[in-house]
N, C-alpha and C positions, 0 to 999 in steps of 0.2 A: 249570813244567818247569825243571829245574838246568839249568848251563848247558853240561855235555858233551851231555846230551842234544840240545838247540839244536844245538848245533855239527853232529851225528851227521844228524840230519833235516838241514840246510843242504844238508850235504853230499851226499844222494841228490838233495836235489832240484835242483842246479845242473845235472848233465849235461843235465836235458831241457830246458831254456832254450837255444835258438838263440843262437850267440853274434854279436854284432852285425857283423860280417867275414861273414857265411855268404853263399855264393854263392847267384845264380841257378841253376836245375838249367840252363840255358843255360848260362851260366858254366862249370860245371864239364865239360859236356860239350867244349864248347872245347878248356877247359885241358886234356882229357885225351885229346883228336885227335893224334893220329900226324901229323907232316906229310905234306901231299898226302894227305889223308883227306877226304870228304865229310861237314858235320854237317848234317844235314834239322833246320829249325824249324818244330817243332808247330805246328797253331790256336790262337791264343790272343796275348793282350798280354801282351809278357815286358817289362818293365820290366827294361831293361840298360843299364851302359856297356861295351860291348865292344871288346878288344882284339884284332886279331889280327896277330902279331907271328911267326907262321910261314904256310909255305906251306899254305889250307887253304880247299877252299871251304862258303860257307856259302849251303843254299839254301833257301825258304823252302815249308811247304804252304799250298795256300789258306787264306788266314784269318792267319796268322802275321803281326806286329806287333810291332816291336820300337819301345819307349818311352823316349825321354831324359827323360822327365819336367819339360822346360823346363831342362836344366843341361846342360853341356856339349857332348861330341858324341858321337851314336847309336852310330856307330860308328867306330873309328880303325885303319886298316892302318898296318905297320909293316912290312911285310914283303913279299918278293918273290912273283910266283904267286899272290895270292891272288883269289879272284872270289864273288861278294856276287851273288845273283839269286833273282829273285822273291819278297822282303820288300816290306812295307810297313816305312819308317823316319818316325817322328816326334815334334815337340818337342825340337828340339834346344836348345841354349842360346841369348842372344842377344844375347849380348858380342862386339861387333864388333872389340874388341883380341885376344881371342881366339880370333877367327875361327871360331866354333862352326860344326858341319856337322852335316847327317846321315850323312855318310862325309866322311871327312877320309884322306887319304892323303899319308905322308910322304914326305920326300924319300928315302930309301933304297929305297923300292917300287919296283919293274921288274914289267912284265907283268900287270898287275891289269885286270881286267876287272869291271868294274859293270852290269851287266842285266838287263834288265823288270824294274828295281827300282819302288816310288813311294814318293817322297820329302815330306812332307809337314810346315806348320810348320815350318820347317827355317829359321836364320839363311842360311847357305848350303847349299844342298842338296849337291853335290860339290863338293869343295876339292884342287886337286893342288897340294902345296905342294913343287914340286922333282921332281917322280917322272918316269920316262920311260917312252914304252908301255905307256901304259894306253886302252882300250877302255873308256868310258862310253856306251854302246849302249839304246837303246828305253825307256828311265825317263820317269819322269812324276813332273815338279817344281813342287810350289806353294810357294813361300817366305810368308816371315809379313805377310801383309796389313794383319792388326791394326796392323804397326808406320809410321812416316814410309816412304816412297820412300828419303828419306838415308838411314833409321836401318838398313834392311834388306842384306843380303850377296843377293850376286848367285847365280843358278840354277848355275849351271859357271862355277868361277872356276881359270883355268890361271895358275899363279905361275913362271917357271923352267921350264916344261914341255918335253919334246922329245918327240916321235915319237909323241904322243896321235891318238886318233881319236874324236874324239866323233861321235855318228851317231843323226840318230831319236830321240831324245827329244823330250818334250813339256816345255816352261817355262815356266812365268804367274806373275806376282805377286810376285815378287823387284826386287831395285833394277835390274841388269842381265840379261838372258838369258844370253848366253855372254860371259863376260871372259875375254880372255887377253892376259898380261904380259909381257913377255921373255922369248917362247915362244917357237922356229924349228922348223921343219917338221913344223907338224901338219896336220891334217885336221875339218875341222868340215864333216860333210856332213848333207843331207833333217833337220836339226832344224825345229819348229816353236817359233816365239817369240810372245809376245802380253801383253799384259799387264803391260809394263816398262818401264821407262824405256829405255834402249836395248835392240836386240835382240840384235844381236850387235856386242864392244866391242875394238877391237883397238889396241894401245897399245904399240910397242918392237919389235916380233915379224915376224920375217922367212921366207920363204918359208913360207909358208902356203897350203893352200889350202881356200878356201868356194864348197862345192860344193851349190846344189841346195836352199839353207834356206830360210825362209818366212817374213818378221816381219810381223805383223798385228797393226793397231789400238796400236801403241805413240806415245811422244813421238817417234824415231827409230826406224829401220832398224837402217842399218849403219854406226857410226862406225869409222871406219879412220883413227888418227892415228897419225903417228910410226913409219911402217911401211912395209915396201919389200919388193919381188919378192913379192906375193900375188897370187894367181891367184884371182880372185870372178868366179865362173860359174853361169849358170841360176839365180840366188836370185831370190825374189819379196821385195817388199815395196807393203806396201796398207791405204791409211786410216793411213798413219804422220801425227803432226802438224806436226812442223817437218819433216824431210828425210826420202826414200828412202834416201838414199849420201851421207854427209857422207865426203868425201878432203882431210883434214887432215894436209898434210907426209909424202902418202902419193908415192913413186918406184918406175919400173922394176916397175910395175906393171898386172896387166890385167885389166879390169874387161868381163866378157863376155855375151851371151848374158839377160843378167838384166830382168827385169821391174818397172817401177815402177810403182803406177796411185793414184792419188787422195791423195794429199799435200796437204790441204788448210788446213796453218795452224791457229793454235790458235785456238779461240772460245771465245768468253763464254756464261753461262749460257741466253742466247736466240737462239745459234747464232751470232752475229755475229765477223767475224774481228778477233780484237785487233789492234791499230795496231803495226804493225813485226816480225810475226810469221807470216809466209807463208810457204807448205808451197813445199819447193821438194825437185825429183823427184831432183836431182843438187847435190850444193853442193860446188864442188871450191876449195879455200883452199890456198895455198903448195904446191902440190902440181907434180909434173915429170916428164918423161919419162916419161909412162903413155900405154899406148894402151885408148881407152875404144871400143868396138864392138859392131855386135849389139845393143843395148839398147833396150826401149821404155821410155817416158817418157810416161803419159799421164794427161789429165784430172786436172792439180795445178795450182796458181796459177802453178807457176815450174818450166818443162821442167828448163833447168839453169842455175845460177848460178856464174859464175868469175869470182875477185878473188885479189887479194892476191898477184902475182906468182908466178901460175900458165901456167906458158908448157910447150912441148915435149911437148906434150899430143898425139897423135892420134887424129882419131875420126871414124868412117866405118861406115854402113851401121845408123846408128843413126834409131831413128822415136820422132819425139817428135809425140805427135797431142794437139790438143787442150786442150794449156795453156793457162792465161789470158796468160802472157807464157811464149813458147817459149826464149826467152836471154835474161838479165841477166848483161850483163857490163861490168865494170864494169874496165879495165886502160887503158893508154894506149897497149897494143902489140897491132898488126894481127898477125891470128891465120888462117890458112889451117884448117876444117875439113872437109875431106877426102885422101884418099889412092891413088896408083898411078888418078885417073880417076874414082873412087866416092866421091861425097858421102853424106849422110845422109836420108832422110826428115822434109817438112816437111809436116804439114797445111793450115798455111796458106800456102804456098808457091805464088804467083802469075804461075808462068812457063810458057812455052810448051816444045815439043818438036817441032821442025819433020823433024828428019831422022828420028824415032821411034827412038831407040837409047837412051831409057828416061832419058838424062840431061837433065836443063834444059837449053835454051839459054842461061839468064842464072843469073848469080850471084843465091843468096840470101843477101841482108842480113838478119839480124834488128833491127838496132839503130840509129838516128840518134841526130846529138846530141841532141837532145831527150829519147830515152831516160836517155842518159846524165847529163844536168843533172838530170833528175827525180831519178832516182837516186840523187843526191851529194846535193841540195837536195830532199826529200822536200814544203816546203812550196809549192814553186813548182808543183803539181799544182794551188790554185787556179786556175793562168793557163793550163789544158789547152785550151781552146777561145777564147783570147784572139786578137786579131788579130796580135798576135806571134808568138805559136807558130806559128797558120798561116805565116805570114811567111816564118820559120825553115826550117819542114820545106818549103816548096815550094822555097825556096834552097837546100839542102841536094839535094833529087834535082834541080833544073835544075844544079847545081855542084857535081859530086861531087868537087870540089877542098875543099869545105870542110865534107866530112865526117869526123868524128873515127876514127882508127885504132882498129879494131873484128874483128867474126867476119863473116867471107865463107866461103859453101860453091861453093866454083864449081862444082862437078857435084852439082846437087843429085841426088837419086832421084825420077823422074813417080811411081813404085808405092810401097808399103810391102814392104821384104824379106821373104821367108817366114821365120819363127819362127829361131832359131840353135840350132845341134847341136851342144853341143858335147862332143870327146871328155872322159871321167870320168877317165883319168890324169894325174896329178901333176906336173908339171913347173919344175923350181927357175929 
């Protein structure tokens, strides 16, 4: 064949070659939505990286599947108004410099709403990086197992966020369940966490409130560091292994209503608990001016532990049943726990009620020196049943001049309070 001929055939047959830019038919339907238009995603696996950079929502039919193929992120909002529901997203990237998501939404976003999505595979499954008023509502988030604990991004990670309402999702298997960062007045309500390293992780972020969530079976609950005016009400936490409520340089905060039970310390592969690692139901460190009430605290090795010049604390009406050690406290400053007349519930609390007005007649101690030297000196527990010890602790209640400044409940509770109600509104 010459070679205009050649050229002549080339040329019919280049048009029907796809050319390497060609969109998904998702794709294109996007790009050619009106703003504030609905686009419906068919059945099927659309392998996409989707933009959406105007107002527009994207909903998904049974079956619909949108695929990152393991690079970057599923999906990325850009834009205000826009709302992502009933997709399955997954495979996202999992470059943790680059914060991959299966939604990622930027800082210019206002009002975006995320729901009954399932997020799957996913480095981080929702990312708000800066956005405000956004609703991430009833999803189900499994992050990437395959990878480390370190290596993986967290289920809801809030960067900069304001005026968020996360609510009702499901989150397993990520590094964190909810992270949020210098984030003021959001709302994180009824999520379930499990399967994480912490459940829900709060770091900078001021009036906030956690209402109603559920962390089960994690390393941790609820860490709250670095964080002040939060309102945490009715959460559960159960089977966590080192803490229920770690309150790390947490102020002017109230901690209410919430449920702890089984905190048991991390074991070894034949169940054994490792040395220096005790589930404790409450661990409250440099923390201030919080009032802690309402609360049960039960069945953990360590009801509540306070150290580290944690003082101005109040707390009343709280029932800790059943701990192996109900207080570890470890300060050199006498600490009154109770308020206006109402101490706390003690299960082993060994005092009478002679006038029957439901308060103790005697203050409960939880703690002698002995507690305390154990404590600080963890090997001096050989000499637990030496004739010193005994010595000590009989000296100690005959001369309670030379018992170390510690927690006294002087009104203790004879009953356990009935459950705490408390109201759902927001309060800064």
């Amino acid at each position: 064949m010459d070679m205009p001929r050649l050229l002549a055939v080339l040329a019919l047959a280049l048009p029907l070659a796809a050319p390497a830019h060609a969109r998904e038919p998702l794709e294109q339907a996007v790009a050619a939505a009106a703003p504030g238009a609905t686009v419906r995603v068919p059945a099927g696996v659309h392998a996409v990286h989707l933009r959406l950079d105007k107002p527009i929502t994207l909903v998904g039919e049974p079956g619909a599947i949108l695929d990152g193929g393991g690079s970057g992120d599923v999906v990325r909002i850009g834009a205000a108004r826009v709302a992502v529901r009933g997709l399955t997203l997954r495979r996202s990237g999992s470059d943790l410099t680059a914060m991959n998501a299966g939604i990622f939404v930027e800082r210019q976003a206002r009002e975006v709403t995320l729901e009954g999505n399932r997020i799957e595979e996913s480095l981080f499954g929702v990312y708000l990086d800066g956005a405000a008023d956004v609703r991430v509502a009833h999803n189900v988030i499994r992050g990437m197992r395959s990878l480390r604990v370190a290596d993986r991004g967290d289920g809801i990670h809030l960067w900069n966020d304001t005026g968020c309402t996360i609510e009702g999702n499901d989150v397993a298997g990520s590094r964190d369940g909810i992270y949020v960062y210098v984030s003021p007045h959001n709302t994180i309500a009824r999520n379930v966490v499990h399967d994480v390293r912490y459940g829900i992780h709060y770091m900078y972020s001021q009036h906030n409130l956690l209402l109603g969530n559920v962390s089960r079976g994690n390393l941790a609950g609820y860490a709250l560091m670095s964080s002040d005016h939060l309102r945490v009400i009715g959460n559960t936490a159960e089977h966590e292994d080192s803490y229920g409520f770690l309150l790390n340089y947490i102020s002017h905060s109230e901690i209410a209503g919430n449920q702890i039970r089984h905190v048991d310390g991390l074991r070894d592969t034949q169940g054994g608990l490792i040395d220096g690692t005790e589930g404790k139901g409450l661990f409250v460190y440099l923390s201030q001016f919080n009032t802690l009430h309402d609360n049960l605290v039960a069945d953990s090795q360590i009801g509540i532990h306070v150290t580290a010049g944690s003082e101005n604390n109040r707390l009343w009406g709280n029932r800790f049943v059943d701990n192996r050690i109900q207080v570890k406290y470890v300060q050199n400053l006498a600490q009154e726990w109770s308020a206006d007349g109402r101490g706390n519930f003690w299960s082993d609390y060994l005092g009478w009620d002679l006038d029957a007005d439901g308060i103790g007649d005697v203050p409960f101690r939880p703690n002698d020196g002995v507690d305390v030297l154990l404590w600080k000196y963890p090997t001096a527990r050989n000499l637990m049943s030496s004739p010193a010890v005994l010595l000590m602790r009989y000296v100690q209640r005959a001369f309670p001049v030379f018992t170390p400044p510690s927690v006294q409940d002087s009104h203790p509770l004879m009953k356990a309070p009935t459950s705490f109600r408390p109201d759902h509104e927001p309060r800064d």
